[in-house]
C-alpha positions as CSV (number, residue, x, y, z in Angstrom):
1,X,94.7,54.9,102.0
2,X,97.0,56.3,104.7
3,X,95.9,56.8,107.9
4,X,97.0,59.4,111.0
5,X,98.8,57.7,113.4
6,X,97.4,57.7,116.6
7,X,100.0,60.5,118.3
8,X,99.7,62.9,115.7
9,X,96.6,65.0,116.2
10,X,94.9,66.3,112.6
11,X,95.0,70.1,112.9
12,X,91.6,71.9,111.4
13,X,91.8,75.7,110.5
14,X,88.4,77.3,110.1
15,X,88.1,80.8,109.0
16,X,84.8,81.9,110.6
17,X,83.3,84.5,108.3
18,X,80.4,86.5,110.3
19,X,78.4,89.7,110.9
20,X,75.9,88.9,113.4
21,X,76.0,90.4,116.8
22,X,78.6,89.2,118.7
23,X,76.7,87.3,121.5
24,X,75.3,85.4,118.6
25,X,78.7,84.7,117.1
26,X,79.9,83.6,120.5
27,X,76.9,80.9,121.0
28,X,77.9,79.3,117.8
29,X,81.9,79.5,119.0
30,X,80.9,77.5,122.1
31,X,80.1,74.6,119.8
32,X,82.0,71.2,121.2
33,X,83.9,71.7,117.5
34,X,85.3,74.6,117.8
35,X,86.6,73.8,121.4
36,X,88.6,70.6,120.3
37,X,92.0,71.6,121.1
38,X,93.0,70.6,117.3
39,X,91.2,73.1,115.8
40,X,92.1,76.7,115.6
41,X,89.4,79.4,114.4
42,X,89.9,82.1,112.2
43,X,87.6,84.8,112.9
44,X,86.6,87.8,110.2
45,X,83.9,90.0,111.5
46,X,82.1,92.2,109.3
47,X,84.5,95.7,109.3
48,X,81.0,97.6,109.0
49,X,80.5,96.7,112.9
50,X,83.9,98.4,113.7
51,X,86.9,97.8,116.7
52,X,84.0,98.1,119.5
53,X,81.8,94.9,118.0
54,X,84.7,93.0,117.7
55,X,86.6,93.6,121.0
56,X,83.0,92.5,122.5
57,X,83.0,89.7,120.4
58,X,86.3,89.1,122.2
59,X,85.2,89.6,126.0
60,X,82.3,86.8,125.2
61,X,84.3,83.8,123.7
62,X,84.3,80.9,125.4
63,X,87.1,79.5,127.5
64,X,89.5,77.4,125.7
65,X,88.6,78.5,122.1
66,X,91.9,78.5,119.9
67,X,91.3,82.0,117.4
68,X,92.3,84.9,116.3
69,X,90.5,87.7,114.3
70,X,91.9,88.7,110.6
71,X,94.0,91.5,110.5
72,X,91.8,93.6,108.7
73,X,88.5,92.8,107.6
74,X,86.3,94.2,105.4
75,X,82.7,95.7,105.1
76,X,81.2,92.6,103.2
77,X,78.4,93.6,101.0
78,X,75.4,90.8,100.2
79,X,75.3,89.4,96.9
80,X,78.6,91.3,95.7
81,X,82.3,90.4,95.9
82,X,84.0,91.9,98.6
């Protein structure tokens, strides 16, 4: 089985799919995972909390944290497809 060598970091994408509030959001974010400076977080807040909850979502990210928000979300719906 190959392995990495050791000065080439493994890059991790996460797309973060959410709707909570955003201080909530931001607790998980500060997670020693996310932080890792080879990981780079995706981040797709529910469109039915609108610009405001995400540019406060934004002001409350920790230092450090690689991410950027999807383009356009959408208003996620439980138990449907979206």
């Amino acid at each position: 089985m190959p392995s990495a060598k050791p000065d080439s970091p493994t890059r991790i994408g996460v797309l973060f799919l959410c709707h909570e509030a955003p201080r909530v959001v931001a607790r998980r974010l500060a997670a020693s995972f996310f932080l890792h400076p080879d990981v780079k977080v995706y981040i797709h807040h529910d469109a039915a909390g609108g610009a405001s909850r995400r540019e406060e979502l934004r002001a409350l990210l920790p230092p450090g944290l690689q991410f950027a928000f999807v383009a356009d979300p959408v208003h996620c719906r439980w138990g449907e497809y979206s």
